[in-house]
Backbone bond lengths (Angstrom), bond angles and torsions (degrees), N, CA, C in turn:
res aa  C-N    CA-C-N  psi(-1)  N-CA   C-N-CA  omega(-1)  CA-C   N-CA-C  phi
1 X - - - 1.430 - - 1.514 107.48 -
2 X 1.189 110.71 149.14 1.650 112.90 177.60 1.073 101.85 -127.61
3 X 1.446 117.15 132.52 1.850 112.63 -177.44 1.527 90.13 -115.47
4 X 1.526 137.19 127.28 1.154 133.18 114.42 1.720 147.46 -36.63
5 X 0.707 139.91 85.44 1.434 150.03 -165.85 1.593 109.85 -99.71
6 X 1.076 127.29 108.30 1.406 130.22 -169.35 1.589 120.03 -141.63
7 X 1.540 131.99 118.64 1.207 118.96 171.16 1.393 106.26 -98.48
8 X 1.814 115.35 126.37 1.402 134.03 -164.14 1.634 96.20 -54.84
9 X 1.690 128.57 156.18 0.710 155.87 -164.75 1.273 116.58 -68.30
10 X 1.648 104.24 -55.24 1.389 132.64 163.56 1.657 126.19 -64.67
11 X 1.221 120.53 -34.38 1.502 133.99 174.53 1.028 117.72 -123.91
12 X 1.325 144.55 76.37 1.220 156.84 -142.03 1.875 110.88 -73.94
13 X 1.295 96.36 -17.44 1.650 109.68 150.26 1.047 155.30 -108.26
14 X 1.349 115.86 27.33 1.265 155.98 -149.01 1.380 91.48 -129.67
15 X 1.522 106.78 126.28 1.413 110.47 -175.82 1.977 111.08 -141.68
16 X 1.428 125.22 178.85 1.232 115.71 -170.95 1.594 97.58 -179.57
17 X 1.451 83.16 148.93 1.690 91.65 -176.95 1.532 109.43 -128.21
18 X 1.230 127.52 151.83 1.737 117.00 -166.69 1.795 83.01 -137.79
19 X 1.302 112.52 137.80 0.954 116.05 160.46 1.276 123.15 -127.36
20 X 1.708 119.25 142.16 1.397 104.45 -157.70 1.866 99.27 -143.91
21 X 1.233 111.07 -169.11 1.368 117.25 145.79 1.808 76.11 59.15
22 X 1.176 157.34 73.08 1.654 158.71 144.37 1.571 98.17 -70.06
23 X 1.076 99.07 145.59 1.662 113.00 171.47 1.594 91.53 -123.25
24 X 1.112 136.15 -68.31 1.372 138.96 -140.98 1.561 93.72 -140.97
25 X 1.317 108.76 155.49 1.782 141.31 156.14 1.780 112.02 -30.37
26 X 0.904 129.82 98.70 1.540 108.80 -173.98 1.870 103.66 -125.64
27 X 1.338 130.27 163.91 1.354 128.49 162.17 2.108 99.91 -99.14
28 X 1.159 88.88 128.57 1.354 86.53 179.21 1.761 110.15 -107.07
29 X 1.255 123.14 147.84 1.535 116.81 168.66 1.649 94.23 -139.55
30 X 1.596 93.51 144.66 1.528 97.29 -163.25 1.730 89.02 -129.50
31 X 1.062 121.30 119.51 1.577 115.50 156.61 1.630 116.03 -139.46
32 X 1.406 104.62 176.05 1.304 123.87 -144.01 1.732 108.98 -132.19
33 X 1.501 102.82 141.97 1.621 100.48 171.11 1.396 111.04 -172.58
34 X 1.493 106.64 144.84 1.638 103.68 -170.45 1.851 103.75 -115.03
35 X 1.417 93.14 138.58 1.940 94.64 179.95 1.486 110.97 -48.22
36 X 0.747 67.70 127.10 1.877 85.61 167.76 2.118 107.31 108.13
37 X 1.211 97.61 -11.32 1.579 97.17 162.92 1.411 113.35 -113.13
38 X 1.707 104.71 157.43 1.629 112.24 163.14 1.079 129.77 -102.39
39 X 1.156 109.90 17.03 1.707 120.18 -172.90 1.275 113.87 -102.12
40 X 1.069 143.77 105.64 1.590 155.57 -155.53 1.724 97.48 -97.51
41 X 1.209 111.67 140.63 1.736 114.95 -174.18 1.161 101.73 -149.43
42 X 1.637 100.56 124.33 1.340 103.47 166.48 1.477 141.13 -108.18
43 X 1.566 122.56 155.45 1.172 131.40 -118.50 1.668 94.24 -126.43
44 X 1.149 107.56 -42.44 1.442 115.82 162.69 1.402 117.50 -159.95
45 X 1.562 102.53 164.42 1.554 103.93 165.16 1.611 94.96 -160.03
46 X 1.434 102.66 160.54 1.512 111.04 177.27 1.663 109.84 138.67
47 X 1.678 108.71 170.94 1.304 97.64 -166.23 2.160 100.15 -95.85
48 X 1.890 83.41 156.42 1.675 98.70 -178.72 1.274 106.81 -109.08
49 X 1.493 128.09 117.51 1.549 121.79 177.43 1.492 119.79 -86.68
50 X 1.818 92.27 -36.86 1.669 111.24 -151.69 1.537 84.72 -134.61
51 X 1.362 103.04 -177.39 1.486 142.36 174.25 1.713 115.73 -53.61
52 X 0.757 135.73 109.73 1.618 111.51 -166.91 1.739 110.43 -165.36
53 X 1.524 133.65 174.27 0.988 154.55 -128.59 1.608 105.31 -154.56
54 X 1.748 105.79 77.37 1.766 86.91 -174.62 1.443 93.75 -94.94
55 X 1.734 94.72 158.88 1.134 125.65 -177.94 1.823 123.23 -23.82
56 X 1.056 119.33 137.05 1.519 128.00 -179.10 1.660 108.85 -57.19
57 X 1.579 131.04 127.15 1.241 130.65 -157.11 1.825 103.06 -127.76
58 X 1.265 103.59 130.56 1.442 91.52 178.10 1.798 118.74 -112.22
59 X 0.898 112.87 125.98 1.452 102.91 -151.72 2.143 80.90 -128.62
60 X 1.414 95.42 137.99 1.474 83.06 165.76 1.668 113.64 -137.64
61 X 1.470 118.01 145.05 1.143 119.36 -160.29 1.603 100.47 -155.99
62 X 1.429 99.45 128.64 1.596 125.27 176.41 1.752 108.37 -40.70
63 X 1.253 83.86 127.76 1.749 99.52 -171.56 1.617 105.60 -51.15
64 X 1.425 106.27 120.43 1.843 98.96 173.51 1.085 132.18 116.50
65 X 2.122 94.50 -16.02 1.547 111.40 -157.27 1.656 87.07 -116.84
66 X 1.311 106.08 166.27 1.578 120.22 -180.00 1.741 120.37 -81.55
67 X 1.021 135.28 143.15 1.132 157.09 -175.79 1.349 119.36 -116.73
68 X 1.290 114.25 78.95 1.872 128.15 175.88 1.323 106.25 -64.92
69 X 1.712 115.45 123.84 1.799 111.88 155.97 2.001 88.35 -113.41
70 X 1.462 89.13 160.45 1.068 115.06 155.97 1.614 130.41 -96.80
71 X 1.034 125.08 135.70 1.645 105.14 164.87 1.433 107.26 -125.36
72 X 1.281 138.85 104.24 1.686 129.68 136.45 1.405 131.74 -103.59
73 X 1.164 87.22 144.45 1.582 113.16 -163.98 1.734 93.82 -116.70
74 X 1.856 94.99 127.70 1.211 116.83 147.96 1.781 124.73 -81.22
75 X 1.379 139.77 100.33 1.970 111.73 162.28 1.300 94.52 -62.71
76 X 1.829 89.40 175.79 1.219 93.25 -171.28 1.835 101.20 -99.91
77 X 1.501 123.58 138.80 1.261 113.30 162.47 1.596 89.18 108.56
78 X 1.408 100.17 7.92 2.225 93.23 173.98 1.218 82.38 -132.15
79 X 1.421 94.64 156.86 1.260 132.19 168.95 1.603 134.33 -72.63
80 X 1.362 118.34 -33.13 1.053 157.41 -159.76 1.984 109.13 -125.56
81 X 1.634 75.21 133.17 2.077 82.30 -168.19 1.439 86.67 -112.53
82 X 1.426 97.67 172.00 1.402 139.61 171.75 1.567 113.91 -93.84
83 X 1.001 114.47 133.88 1.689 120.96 166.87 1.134 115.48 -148.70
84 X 1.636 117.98 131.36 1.408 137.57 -148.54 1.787 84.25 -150.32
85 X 1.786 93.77 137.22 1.738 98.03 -169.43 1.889 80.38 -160.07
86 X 2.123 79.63 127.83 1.416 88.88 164.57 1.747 114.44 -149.65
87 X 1.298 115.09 145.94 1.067 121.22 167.16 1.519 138.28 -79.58
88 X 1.507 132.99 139.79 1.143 127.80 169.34 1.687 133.25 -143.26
89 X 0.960 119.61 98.79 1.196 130.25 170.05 1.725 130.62 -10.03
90 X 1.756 115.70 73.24 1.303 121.02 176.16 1.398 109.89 -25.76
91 X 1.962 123.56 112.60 1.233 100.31 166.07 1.677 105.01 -128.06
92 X 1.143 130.13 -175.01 1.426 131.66 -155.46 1.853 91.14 -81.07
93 X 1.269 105.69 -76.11 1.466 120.64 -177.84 1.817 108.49 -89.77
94 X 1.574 94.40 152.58 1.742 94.72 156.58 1.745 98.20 105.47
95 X 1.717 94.40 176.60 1.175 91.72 171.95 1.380 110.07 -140.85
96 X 1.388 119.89 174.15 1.712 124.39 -140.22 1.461 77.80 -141.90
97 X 1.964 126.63 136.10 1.039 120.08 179.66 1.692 92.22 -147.74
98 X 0.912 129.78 132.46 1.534 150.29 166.45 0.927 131.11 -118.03
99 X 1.645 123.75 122.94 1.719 104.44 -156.34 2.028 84.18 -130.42
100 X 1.085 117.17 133.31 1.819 130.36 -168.05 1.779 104.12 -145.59
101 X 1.319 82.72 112.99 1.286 116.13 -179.01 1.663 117.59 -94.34
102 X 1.753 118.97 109.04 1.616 102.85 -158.48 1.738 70.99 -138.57
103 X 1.669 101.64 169.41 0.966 125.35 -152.08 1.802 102.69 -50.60
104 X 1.498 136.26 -67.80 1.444 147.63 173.75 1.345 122.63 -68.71
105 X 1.267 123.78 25.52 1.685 133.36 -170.22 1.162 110.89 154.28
106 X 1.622 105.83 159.77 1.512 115.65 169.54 1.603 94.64 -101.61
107 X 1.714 110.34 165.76 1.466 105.58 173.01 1.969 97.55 -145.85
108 X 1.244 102.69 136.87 1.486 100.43 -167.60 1.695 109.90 -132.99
Protein backbone atom coordinates (compact mmCIF):
# COMPACT_ATOMS: atom_id res chain seq x y z
CA UNK A 1 0.00 0.00 0.00
CA UNK A 2 1.28 3.50 -0.55
CA UNK A 3 -0.31 6.23 1.49
CA UNK A 4 0.22 9.78 0.30
CA UNK A 5 -0.14 12.29 3.04
CA UNK A 6 0.04 15.88 1.93
CA UNK A 7 -0.74 19.38 3.42
CA UNK A 8 -2.23 21.49 0.28
CA UNK A 9 -0.02 24.28 -0.74
CA UNK A 10 -2.64 26.81 -0.34
CA UNK A 11 -4.03 25.78 3.26
CA UNK A 12 -1.36 24.64 5.09
CA UNK A 13 -3.97 22.58 7.12
CA UNK A 14 -5.63 20.96 4.81
CA UNK A 15 -4.57 17.55 4.46
CA UNK A 16 -5.27 14.23 2.13
CA UNK A 17 -4.49 10.81 1.75
CA UNK A 18 -4.42 8.86 -1.77
CA UNK A 19 -4.36 5.40 -1.66
CA UNK A 20 -3.13 3.35 -4.37
CA UNK A 21 -1.29 0.30 -5.68
CA UNK A 22 -4.29 -2.20 -3.32
CA UNK A 23 -3.49 -5.76 -3.47
CA UNK A 24 -6.18 -7.08 -1.13
CA UNK A 25 -9.46 -5.95 1.03
CA UNK A 26 -8.07 -4.26 4.13
CA UNK A 27 -9.94 -2.30 7.33
CA UNK A 28 -8.03 0.75 7.61
CA UNK A 29 -7.91 3.10 10.92
CA UNK A 30 -6.13 6.27 10.52
CA UNK A 31 -5.45 8.57 13.57
CA UNK A 32 -3.75 11.61 14.42
CA UNK A 33 -1.68 13.57 17.14
CA UNK A 34 0.39 16.60 17.62
CA UNK A 35 3.58 16.77 20.25
CA UNK A 36 2.82 18.24 23.02
CA UNK A 37 -0.81 16.59 23.34
CA UNK A 38 -2.17 13.17 24.65
CA UNK A 39 -5.19 12.92 23.03
CA UNK A 40 -5.04 10.78 19.89
CA UNK A 41 -7.98 11.64 17.19
CA UNK A 42 -9.25 9.87 14.77
CA UNK A 43 -9.26 10.70 11.23
CA UNK A 44 -10.69 7.71 9.68
CA UNK A 45 -11.74 4.25 9.83
CA UNK A 46 -13.49 1.84 7.49
CA UNK A 47 -12.96 -0.77 4.89
CA UNK A 48 -10.38 -0.15 1.58
CA UNK A 49 -11.10 -2.39 -1.49
CA UNK A 50 -9.63 -0.31 -4.39
CA UNK A 51 -7.43 2.63 -5.16
CA UNK A 52 -8.95 5.73 -3.78
CA UNK A 53 -8.90 9.42 -2.40
CA UNK A 54 -10.12 9.71 1.31
CA UNK A 55 -11.71 12.62 2.24
CA UNK A 56 -9.78 16.09 2.81
CA UNK A 57 -8.75 16.34 6.76
CA UNK A 58 -8.12 19.40 8.64
CA UNK A 59 -5.92 18.97 11.39
CA UNK A 60 -4.29 22.09 12.95
CA UNK A 61 -0.98 22.25 14.63
CA UNK A 62 1.39 24.99 16.06
CA UNK A 63 3.89 26.16 13.58
CA UNK A 64 7.28 24.09 14.12
CA UNK A 65 5.74 21.35 16.09
CA UNK A 66 5.26 17.68 14.80
CA UNK A 67 2.19 16.09 13.48
CA UNK A 68 1.84 12.15 14.26
CA UNK A 69 -0.54 9.91 11.83
CA UNK A 70 -1.03 6.55 12.52
CA UNK A 71 -1.76 3.90 9.97
CA UNK A 72 -3.29 0.28 10.83
CA UNK A 73 -4.36 -1.94 8.62
CA UNK A 74 -6.52 -4.93 9.12
CA UNK A 75 -6.34 -7.90 5.68
CA UNK A 76 -9.05 -9.48 5.52
CA UNK A 77 -9.06 -13.19 7.06
CA UNK A 78 -5.84 -12.28 9.59
CA UNK A 79 -5.86 -11.80 12.74
CA UNK A 80 -3.11 -9.55 13.24
CA UNK A 81 -2.79 -5.75 11.90
CA UNK A 82 -0.24 -3.68 10.53
CA UNK A 83 0.88 -0.32 11.94
CA UNK A 84 2.81 2.22 10.02
CA UNK A 85 3.51 5.76 11.96
CA UNK A 86 4.91 8.87 10.54
CA UNK A 87 5.85 12.21 11.44
CA UNK A 88 5.75 15.68 9.87
CA UNK A 89 6.86 18.92 10.55
CA UNK A 90 3.90 21.82 10.75
CA UNK A 91 5.23 24.39 8.32
CA UNK A 92 3.70 27.88 7.39
CA UNK A 93 4.03 27.52 3.47
CA UNK A 94 4.68 24.50 1.02
CA UNK A 95 3.95 21.12 0.77
CA UNK A 96 4.90 17.94 2.84
CA UNK A 97 4.63 14.58 0.80
CA UNK A 98 5.17 11.01 2.28
CA UNK A 99 4.87 8.08 0.34
CA UNK A 100 4.49 4.43 2.94
CA UNK A 101 4.46 1.35 1.59
CA UNK A 102 2.62 -1.50 4.01
CA UNK A 103 1.93 -4.88 3.24
CA UNK A 104 -1.92 -4.50 0.94
CA UNK A 105 -1.35 -0.93 -0.62
CA UNK A 106 0.73 1.96 -1.05
CA UNK A 107 -0.56 5.20 0.79
CA UNK A 108 0.76 8.69 -0.28
Amino acid sequence: MSIEFFPTQWKPRLSSIIISDVRSCFDLYISSYASGLAEEFELFHGDIGEPCGLRRFVVAVTLDRLLHLRFSLLKRGSERSEEVACSLTAQKYGCKTNEIYVGPASFS
